[in-house]
C-alpha positions in Angstrom: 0.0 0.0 0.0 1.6 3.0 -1.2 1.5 6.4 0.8 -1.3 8.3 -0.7 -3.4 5.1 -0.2 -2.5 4.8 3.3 -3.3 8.7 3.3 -6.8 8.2 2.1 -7.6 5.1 4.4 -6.7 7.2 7.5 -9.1 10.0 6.2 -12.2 7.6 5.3 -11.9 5.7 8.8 -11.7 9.0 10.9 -14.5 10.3 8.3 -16.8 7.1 8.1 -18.2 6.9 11.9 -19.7 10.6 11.6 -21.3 10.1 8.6 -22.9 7.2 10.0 -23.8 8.9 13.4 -25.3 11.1 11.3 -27.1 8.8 8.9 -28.1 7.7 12.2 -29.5 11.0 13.7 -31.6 11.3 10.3 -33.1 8.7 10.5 -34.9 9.9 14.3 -32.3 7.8 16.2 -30.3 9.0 19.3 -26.9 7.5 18.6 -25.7 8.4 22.0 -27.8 5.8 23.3 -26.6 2.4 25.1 -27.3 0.1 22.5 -26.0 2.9 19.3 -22.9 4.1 21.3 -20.4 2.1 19.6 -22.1 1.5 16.4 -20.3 4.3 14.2 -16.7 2.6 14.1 -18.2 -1.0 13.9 -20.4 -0.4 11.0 -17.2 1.4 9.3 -14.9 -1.3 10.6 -17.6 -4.1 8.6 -18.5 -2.0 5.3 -14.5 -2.2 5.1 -14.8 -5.9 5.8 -17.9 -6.4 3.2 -16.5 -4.3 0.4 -12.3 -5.7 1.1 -12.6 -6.7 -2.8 -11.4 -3.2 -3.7 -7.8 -3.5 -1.9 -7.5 -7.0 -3.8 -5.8 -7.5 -7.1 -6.5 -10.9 -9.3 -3.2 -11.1 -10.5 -1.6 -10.7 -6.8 -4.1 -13.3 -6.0 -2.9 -16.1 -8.8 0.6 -15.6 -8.6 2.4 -18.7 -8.4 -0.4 -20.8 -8.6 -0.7 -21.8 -12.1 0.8 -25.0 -12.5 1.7 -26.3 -16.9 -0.4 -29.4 -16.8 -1.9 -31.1 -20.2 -5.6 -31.9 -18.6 -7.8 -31.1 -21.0 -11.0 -32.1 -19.2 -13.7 -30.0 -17.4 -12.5 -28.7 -13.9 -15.4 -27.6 -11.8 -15.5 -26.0 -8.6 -19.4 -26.2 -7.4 -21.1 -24.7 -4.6 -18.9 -21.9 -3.2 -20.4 -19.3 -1.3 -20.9 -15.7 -2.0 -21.6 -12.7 0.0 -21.9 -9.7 -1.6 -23.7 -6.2 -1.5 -26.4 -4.4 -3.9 -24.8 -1.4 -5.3 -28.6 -0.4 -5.7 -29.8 -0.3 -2.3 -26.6 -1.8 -0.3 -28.3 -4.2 0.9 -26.9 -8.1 1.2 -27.2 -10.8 -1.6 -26.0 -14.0 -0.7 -25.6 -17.6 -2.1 -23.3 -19.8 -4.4 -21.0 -19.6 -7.5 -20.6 -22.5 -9.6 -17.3 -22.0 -11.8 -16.0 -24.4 -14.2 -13.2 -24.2 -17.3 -11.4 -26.2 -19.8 -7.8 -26.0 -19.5 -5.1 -25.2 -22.3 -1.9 -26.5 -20.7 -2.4 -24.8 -17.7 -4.3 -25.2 -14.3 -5.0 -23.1 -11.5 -4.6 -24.1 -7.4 -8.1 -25.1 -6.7 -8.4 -22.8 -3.4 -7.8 -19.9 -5.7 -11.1 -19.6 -7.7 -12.9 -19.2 -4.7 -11.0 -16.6 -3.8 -11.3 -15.2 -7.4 -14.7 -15.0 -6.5 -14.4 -13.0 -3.3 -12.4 -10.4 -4.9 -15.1 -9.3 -7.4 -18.0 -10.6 -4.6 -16.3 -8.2 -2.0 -17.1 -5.3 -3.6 -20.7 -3.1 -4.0 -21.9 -5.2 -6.9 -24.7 -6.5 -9.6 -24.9 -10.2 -9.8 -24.9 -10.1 -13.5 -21.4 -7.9 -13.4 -20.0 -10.3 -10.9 -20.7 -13.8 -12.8 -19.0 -11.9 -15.6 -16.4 -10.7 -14.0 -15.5 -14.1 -12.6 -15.4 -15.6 -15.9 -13.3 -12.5 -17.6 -10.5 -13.0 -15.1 -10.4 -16.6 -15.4 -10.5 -16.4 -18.9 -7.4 -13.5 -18.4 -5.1 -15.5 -16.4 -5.4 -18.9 -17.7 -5.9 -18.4 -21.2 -8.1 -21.0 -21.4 -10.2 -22.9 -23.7 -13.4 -21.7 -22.0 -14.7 -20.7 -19.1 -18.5 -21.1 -17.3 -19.8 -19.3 -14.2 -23.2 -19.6 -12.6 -24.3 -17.8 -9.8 -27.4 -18.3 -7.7 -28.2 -15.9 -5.1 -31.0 -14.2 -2.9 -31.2 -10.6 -2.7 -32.2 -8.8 0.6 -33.6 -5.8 -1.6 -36.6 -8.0 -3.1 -36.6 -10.0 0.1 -37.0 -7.5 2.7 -38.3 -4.8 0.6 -40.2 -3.7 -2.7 -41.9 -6.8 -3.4 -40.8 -8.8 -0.6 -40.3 -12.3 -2.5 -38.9 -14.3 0.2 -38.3 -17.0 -1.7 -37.2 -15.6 -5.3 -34.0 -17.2 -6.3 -31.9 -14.8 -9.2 -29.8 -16.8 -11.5 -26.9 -15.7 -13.2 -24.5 -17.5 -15.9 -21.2 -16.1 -18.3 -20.2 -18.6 -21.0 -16.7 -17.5 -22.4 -14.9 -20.2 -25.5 -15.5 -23.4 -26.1 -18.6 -23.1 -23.3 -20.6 -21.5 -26.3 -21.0 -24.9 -27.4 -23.9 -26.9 -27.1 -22.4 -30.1 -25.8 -19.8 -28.2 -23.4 -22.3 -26.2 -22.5 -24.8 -28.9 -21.4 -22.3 -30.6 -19.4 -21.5 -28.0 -17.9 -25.0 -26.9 -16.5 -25.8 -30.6 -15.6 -22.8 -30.5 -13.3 -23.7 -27.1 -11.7 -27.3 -28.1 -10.9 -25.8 -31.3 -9.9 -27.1 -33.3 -12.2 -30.8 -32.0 -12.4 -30.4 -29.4 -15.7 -32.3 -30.5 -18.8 -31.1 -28.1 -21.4 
């Protein structure tokens, strides 16, 4: 972190608590109260938690962790879990990723596509930009022959509010290469839905 960041972090976490006191105050609460008397620094302290995909770089993230390897086959990692928060309303949406891709002579270290995930998750998001995202970087850094994401989330914004669906899934997908095609494709989705798609 170089010195002007450092600069700008100090400012924004001296700066954050009294803007939320006073988001606080507008909204006809007394945040000198028991119960609100702390709540300033710790909401700052987890927005910087929830939104940590900013400070984090892809490339940082993958370095020395692709591995020259001649699979060829479909490598899927299924099921990881995503946080994330609407840029619309920054509220939470929550739920999995499913992220799959045909190698070209190289592979990636398993633990890391989760965490490729985080990064763009992390951040105030859409779930359409984020499944794209996902599949962009992989696609970036492993030069692949294609690449499929699907995400499956809730999102607190219909669930809490507006039309307050509680049980409205949103479902996302980015198909980069050789996932285009029919076949690849089909296997692909079969896998994700664990075995349950009919394309």
């Amino acid at each position: 972190m170089g010195d002007q960041q450092r600069a700008r972090k100090a400012v924004s976490e001296a700066e954050l608590p009294d803007l939320v006191r006073r988001m606080l105050e507008l909204l006809g609460e007394e945040p000198d109260r028991g119960g609100l008397q702390g709540t300033p620094v710790r909401v700052e302290s987890s927005l910087r938690w929830l939104t940590r995909g900013y400070g984090q770089s892809v490339d940082d993230l993958v370095r020395g962790a692709i591995f020259e390897e001649p699979h060829e086959s479909m490598i899927l990692v299924r099921d990881i879990e995503i946080y994330s928060m609407c840029e619309h309303h920054i509220l939470p949406f929550f739920g999995k990723a499913h992220v799959a891709y045909i190698p070209d002579g190289k592979i990636i270290g398993l633990s890391k596509i989760p965490r490729i995930v985080d990064v763009f998750a992390r951040r105030l998001q859409v779930q359409e930009r984020l499944t794209d995202q996902v599949a962009d970087a992989l696609m970036r850094v492993l030069e692949p022959h294609g690449v499929g994401v699907v995400v499956e989330a809730y999102h607190l914004c219909m669930m809490m509010r507006g039309v307050e669906k509680q049980n409205s899934k949103t479902v996302t997908s980015a198909l980069r290469g050789s996932f285009l095609d029919g076949s690849t494709r089909d296997e692909f989705l079969r896998l994700a839905h664990g075995g349950n798609w009919s394309g």
